[in-house]
C-alpha positions, 0 to 999 in steps of 0.5 A, spaced: 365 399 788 358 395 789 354 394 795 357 388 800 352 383 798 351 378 803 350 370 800 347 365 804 353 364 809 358 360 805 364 365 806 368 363 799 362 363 795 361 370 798 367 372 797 368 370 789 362 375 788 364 381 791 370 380 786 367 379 781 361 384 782 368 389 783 370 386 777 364 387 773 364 394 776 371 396 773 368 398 767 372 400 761 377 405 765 381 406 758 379 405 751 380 398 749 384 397 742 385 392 738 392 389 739 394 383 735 390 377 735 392 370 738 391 364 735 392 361 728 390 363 721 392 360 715 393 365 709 388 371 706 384 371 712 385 377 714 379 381 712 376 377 718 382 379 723 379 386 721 372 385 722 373 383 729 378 389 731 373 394 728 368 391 732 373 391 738 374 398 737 368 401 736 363 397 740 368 398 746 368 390 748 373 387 751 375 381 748 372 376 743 373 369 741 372 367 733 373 361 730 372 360 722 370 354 718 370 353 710 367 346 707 369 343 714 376 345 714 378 350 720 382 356 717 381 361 723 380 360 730 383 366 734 382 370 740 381 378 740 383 383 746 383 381 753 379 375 757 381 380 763 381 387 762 385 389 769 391 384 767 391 385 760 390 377 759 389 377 752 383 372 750 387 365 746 383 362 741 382 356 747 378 361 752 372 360 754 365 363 753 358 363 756 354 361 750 347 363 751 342 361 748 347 357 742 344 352 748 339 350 745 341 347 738 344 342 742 338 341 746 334 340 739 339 335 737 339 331 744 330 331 742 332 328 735 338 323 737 332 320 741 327 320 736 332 317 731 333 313 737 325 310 736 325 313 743 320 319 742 316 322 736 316 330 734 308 331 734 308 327 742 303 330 747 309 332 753 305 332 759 305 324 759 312 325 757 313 328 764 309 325 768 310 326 776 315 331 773 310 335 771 304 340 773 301 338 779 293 336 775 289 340 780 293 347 779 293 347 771 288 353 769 289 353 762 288 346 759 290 348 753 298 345 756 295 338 754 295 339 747 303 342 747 308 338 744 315 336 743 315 340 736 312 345 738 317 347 743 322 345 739 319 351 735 318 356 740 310 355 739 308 352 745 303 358 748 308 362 752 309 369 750 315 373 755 312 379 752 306 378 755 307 374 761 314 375 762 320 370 762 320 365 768 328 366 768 328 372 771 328 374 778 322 378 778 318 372 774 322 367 779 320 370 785 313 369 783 313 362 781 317 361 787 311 363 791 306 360 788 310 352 788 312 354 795 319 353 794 326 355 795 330 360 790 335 360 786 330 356 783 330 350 779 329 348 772 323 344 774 320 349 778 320 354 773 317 350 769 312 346 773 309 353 774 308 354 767 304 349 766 300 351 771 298 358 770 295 361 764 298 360 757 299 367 752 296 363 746 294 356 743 300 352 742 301 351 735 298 357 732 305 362 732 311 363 735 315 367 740 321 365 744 321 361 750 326 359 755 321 355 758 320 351 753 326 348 752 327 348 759 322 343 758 326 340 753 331 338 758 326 334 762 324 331 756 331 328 755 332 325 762 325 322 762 325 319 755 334 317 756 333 315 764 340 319 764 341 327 766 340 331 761 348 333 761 350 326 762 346 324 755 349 330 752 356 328 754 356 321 751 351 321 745 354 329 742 360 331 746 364 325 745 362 323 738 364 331 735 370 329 740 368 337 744 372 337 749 371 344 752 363 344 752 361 344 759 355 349 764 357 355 766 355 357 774 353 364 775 358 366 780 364 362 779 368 362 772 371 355 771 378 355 769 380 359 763 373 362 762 373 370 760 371 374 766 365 378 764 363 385 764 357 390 763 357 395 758 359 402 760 356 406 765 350 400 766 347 400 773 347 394 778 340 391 779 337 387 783 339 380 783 336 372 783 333 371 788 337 366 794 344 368 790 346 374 793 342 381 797 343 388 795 344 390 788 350 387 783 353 388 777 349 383 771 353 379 769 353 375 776 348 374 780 341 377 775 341 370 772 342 363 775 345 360 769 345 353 774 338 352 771 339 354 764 342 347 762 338 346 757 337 353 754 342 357 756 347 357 760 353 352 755 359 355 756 366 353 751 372 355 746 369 358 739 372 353 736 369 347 739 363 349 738 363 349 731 365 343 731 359 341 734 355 345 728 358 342 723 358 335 726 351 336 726 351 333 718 358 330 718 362 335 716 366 334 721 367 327 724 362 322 723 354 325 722 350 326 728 343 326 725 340 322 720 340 327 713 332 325 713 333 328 721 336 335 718 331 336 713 326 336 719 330 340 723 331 346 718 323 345 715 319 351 715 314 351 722 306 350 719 303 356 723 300 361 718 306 367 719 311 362 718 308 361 711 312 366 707 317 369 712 324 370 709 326 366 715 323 363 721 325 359 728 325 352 726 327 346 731 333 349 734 336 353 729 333 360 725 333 359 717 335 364 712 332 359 705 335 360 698 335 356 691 341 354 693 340 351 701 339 356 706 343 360 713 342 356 719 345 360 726 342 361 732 344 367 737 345 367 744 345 374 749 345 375 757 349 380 761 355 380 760 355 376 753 353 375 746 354 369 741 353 368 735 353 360 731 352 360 724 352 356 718 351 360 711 349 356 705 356 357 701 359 352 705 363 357 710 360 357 718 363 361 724 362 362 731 364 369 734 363 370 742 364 376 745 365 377 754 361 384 754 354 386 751 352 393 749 347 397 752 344 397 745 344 390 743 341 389 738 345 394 734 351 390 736 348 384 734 346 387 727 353 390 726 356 384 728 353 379 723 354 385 717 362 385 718 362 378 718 358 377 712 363 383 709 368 379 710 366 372 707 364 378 701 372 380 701 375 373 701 378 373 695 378 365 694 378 360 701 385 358 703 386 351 703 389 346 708 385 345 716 387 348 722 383 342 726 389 338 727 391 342 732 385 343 736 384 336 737 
């Protein structure tokens, strides 16, 4: 059992983490085995049935959710194990999944509906974009943070480093930023960002890349200024509701929304400190070491499998009406100009990695936190999937790595793609 965590005097909030922390921390008492999956399929998808139960299996996840698409139609979209271990409630192909960083492709295409729009330009200074939201002038300590644009964040090349500097998202960086802004935790999106802009940068914006979660955070404001709307209101009415996604929403941290998977940290993992002002003690790390309530830009989307591919592929007009432009999608999958980007085999675009070939390209984006891991992908043959799973292993990048390969396996093994379209059922 966790330690007692103390939140900030709201007894049922209180009481949700305890349970949950005492959840997370009931970790894989017996063996997870594959069972049969739930959801439908059409005929000869099993090589992807089976990719997923070895995956289950070997890496001792409890459950996971895949929907598989070919040329627009859907074929598979099934649940796999248990979206709650301790009532072996089996995952539907409709559960929820904390999607992680899949966010951040639906913040591109919110940035690229309003240059669309006429509203903003990729190469657009962000400063005065944010105005009053921005740093204060007087605490900037590195000038270069005016010459960063909308593209540049867009393409990870803002001038941020978190292997150099850390990553404002966690707790340790937060409580920094806090202190310096003289402002409360569990921090905001706009304080952490603000602070950003007014301490050092790790590079000159433009001159290579390295992932960012501030900058697309930034991101977010940027679509609230430009739109006069909030950043989660814009998304609903302009790529939600057009790709009829009826699932997509935000996820809290320490509260699971109605038929969302219960989360859990891999076997043996310690509790650790937690986001300042959401909990005291130490807590298991799928709830409490993040505060998804200030990722809504860059992390914290939570769906069905299912209606997130749909988003994928409403992108170009495979599902649905487009919603970007051909001309817009060549932008957003183009390679980034830095030097290192030159001959990379693939490379960070605007919201997506790309993987070109002479015949198109791959183009996916992963997402990863405590407790999860996800993966969006769109591969050059027509065939696209969205895999979620409720756990993280503690070596995760095997995991990811393995993860993609037995896909990749079972698309090898298809022996022909089935016709017909499951979409109907999952309006």
């Amino acid at each position: 059992m966790p330690a007692i965590i103390r939140t900030t005097g709201n007894w049922g909030a209180e009481m949700r983490l305890i349970a949950c922390a005492a959840l997370a921390a009931v970790l894989f008492a017996l063996p997870v085995q594959a069972g049969e999956p739930t959801g439908p399929a059409l005929a000869g998808m099993t090589p992807f049935d089976e990719a997923m139960n070895y995956l289950i299996e070997k890496w001792q996840i409890p459950g996971a959710g895949l929907a598989v698409a070919k040329d627009g139609r859907l074929l598979l979209a099934r649940g796999y194990g248990f979206a709650n271990k301790e009532r072996a409630e089996p995952v539907q192909p409709t559960h929820m999944f904390r999607l992680g960083s899949l966010t951040k492709t639906v913040a591109a295409v919110a940035i690229l509906k309003l240059v669309e729009d006429g509203k903003l330009k990729l190469d657009d200074k962000v400063l005065p974009i944010l105005g009053e939201l921005g740093p204060r002038p007087d605490k900037i300590s590195d000038l270069r943070v005016k010459d960063i644009t909308v593209r540049q964040l867009l393409q990870h090349s803002g001038g941020w480093d978190r292997a150099k500097s850390g990553d404002p998202i966690g707790p340790k960086y937060a409580k920094e930023a806090a202190a310096r802004q003289g402002a409360a935790l569990p921090p905001t999106c706009l304080m952490l960002m603000r602070d950003s802009f007014e301490v050092q940068l790790d590079f000159t914006p433009g001159e290579r890349q390295a992932y960012s979660n501030i900058g697309y955070c930034t991101l977010g404001r940027v679509v609230e200024k430009v739109s006069g709307i909030p950043y989660e209101q814009f998304v609903r009415q302009r790529i939600f509701e057009p790709a009829s996604v009826r699932s997509l929403q935000w996820g809290k941290s320490l509260e699971t929304a109605q038929n969302e998977v219960t989360y859990y940290d891999y076997p043996d993992a310690p509790l650790v400190t937690p986001m300042g002002g959401v909990a005291e003690g130490q807590v298991a790390a799928p709830y409490g070491y993040l505060w998804l309530e200030s990722m809504d830009a860059f992390g914290s989307l939570i769906g069905a499998p299912v209606d997130y591919l749909k988003f994928l592929l409403a992108i170009d007009g495979r599902y649905g009406s487009a919603l970007l432009k051909r001309g817009t999608i060549q932008e957003m999958q183009a390679r980034p100009s830095y030097p290192a980007a030159k001959n990379a085999a693939t490379y960070r675009a605007l919201g997506v990695e790309v993987r070109p070939f002479e015949n198109g390209a791959n183009v996916w984006h992963g997402g990863t936190q405590p407790g999860m891991s996800a993966l969006g992908l769109r591969n050059n043959d027509g065939s696209s999937w969205v895999v979620a799973f409720n756990s993280l292993p503690k070596d995760r990048s095997a995991f990811a790595s393995e993860y993609d390969r037995q896909l990749q396996n079972a698309r090898a093994r298809m022996r022909g793609w089935p016709s017909g379209n499951l979409f109907s059922q999952f309006p």
